[in-house]
C-alpha positions in Angstrom: -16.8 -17.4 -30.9 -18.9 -15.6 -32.7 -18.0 -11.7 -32.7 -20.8 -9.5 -34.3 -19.0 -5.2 -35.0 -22.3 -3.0 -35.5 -22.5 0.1 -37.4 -24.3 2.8 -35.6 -24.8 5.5 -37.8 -27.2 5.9 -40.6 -27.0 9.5 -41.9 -26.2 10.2 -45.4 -22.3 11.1 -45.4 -21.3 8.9 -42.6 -17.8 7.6 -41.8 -18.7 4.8 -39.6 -17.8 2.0 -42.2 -14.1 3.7 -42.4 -13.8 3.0 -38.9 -16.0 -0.7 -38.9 -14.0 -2.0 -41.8 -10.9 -1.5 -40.0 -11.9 -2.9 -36.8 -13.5 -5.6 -39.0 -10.0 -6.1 -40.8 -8.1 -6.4 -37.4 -10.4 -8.5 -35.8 -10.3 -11.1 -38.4 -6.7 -11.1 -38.0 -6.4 -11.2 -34.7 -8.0 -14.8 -34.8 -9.8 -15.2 -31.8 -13.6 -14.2 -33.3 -15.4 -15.8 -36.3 -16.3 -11.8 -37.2 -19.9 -10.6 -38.8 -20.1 -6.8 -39.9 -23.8 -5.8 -39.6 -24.6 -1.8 -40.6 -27.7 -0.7 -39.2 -28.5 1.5 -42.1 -29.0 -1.8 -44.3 -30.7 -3.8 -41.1 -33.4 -0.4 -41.3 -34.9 -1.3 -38.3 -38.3 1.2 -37.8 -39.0 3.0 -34.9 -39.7 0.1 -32.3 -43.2 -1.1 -33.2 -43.5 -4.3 -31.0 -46.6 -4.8 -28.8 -45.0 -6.6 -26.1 -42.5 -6.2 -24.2 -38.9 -7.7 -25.5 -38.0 -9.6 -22.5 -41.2 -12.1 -23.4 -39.5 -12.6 -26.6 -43.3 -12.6 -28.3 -42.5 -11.1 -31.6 -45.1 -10.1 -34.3 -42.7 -8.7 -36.4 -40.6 -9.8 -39.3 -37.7 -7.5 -38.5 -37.9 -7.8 -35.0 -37.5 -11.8 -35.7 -34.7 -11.6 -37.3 -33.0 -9.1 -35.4 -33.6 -11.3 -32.5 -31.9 -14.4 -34.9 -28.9 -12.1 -35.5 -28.3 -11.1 -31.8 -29.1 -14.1 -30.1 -26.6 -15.9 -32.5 -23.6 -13.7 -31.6 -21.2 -14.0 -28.5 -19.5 -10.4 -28.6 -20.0 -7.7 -29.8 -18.5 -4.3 -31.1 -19.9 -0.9 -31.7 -19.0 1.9 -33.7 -20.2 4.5 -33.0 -20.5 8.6 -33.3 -21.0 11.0 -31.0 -24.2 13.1 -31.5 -24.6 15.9 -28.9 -22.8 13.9 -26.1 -24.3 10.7 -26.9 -25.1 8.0 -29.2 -27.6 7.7 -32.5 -31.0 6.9 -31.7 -30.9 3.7 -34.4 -28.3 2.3 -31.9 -30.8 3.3 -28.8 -33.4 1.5 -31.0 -31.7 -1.4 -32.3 -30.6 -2.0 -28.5 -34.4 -1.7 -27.4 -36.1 -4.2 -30.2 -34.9 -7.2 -28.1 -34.1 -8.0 -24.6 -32.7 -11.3 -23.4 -30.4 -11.7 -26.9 -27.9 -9.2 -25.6 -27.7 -10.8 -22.6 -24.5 -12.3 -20.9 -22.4 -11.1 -24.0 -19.6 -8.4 -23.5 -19.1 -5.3 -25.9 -16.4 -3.3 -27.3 -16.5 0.3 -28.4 -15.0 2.0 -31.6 -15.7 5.7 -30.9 -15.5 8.6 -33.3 -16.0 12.4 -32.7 -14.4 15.6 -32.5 -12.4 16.3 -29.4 -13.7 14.3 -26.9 -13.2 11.1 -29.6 -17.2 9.8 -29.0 -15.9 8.9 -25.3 -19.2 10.9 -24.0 -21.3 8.5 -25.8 -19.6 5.2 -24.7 -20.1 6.8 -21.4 -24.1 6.8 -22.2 -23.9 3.4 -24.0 -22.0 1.5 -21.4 -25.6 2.5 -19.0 -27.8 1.2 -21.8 -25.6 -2.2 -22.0 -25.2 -2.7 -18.6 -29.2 -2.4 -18.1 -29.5 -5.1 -20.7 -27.0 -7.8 -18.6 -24.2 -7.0 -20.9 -20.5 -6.4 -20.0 -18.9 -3.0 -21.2 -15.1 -4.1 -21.6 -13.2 -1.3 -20.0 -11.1 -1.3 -23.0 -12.3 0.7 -26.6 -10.6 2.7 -28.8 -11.6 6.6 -29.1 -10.7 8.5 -31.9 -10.3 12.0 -31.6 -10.6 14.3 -35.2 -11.5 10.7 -36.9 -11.7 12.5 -40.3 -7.8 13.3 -40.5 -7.6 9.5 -40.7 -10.0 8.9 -43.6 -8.2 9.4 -47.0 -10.0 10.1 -50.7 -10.6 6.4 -50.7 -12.5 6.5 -47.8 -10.4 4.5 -46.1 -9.9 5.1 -42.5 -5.7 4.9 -41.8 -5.2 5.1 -38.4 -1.8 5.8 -35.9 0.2 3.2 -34.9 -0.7 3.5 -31.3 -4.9 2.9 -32.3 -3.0 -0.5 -34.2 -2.1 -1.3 -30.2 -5.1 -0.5 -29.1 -7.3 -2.5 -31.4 -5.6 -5.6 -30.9 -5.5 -4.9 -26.8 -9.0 -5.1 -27.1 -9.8 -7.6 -29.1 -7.9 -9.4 -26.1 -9.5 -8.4 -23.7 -13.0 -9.3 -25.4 -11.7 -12.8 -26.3 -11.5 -13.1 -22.7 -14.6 -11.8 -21.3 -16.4 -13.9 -24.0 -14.3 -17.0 -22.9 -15.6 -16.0 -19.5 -18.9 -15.5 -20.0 -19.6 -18.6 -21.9 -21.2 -21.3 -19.2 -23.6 -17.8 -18.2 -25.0 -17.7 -22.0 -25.6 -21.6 -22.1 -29.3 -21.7 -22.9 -30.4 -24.9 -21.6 -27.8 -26.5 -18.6 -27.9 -29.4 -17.9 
């Protein structure tokens, strides 16, 4: 199984690969996932610039064709992701919107990072968008609260024992709902 953790934020100063090299680490360990890291800031996605609708899967684009290659290869995925004004970054909104019928029938994690609330706002917002796209939100994710008291001078983000748990209860949980979901993402039954 093929488990694909996404980097949501772009902005200069960003923390998000603390908190996706961590999950990244954990999830390798964990063993049930063949793991690919993909930051959107490198996959620099523009502004959705498609013609046609993504559900017809009639690409023009270079980018778009090879985001659709990189989704449509993956069987779970994980986002981390900030908060932003009670929701999520726009390139995460955008990188959901570029294709269609990749994301489908594929369950989702969330790593959330914020202030107080710990980015649990955004999931909230996200777990909409995925739904929509015939994904399955796991109820399981791991908010983090004040994220930056976790990130030492290294930039490493060094997290509680009790997020340790919670990592590695949902990487469970995904392992099963990708398990599950398998015979609905066959593309060609027989």
């Amino acid at each position: 199984m093929l488990l694909k953790i996404i980097i949501a934020s772009t902005r200069p100063g960003r923390k998000g690969p603390s908190l996706a090299y961590w999950i990244n680490e954990i999830a390798k360990k964990h063993g049930a996932f063949e793991v690919k890291l993909i930051d959107l800031k490198e996959v620099n996605l523009p502004f959705l610039d498609e013609p046609n609708h993504p559900r017809f899967q009639k690409y023009e684009h270079e980018h778009t064709k090879a985001w659709s290659r990189e989704i449509d290869e993956a069987d779970a995925f994980i986002f981390v992701t900030p908060e932003y004004n009670f929701g999520f970054p726009a390139t995460l909104k955008n990188a959901l919107d570029f294709v269609f019928n990749e994301w489908g029938y594929k369950p989702v994690g969330f790593v959330s990072y914020g202030g107080v609330s710990g980015g649990i706002r955004a999931v909230q917002m996200l777990k909409q968008v995925v739904t929509a796209q015939r994904m399955m939100p796991i109820p399981e994710s791991i908010n983090v609260p004040f994220f930056t008291k976790f990130i030492n001078d290294q930039e490493q983000f060094v997290p509680e024992e009790g997020l340790e748990k919670a990592a590695i209860g949902m990487l469970d949980e995904l392992a099963k709902w990708t398990k599950a979901m398998e015979p609905m993402r066959v593309k060609n039954p027989e």
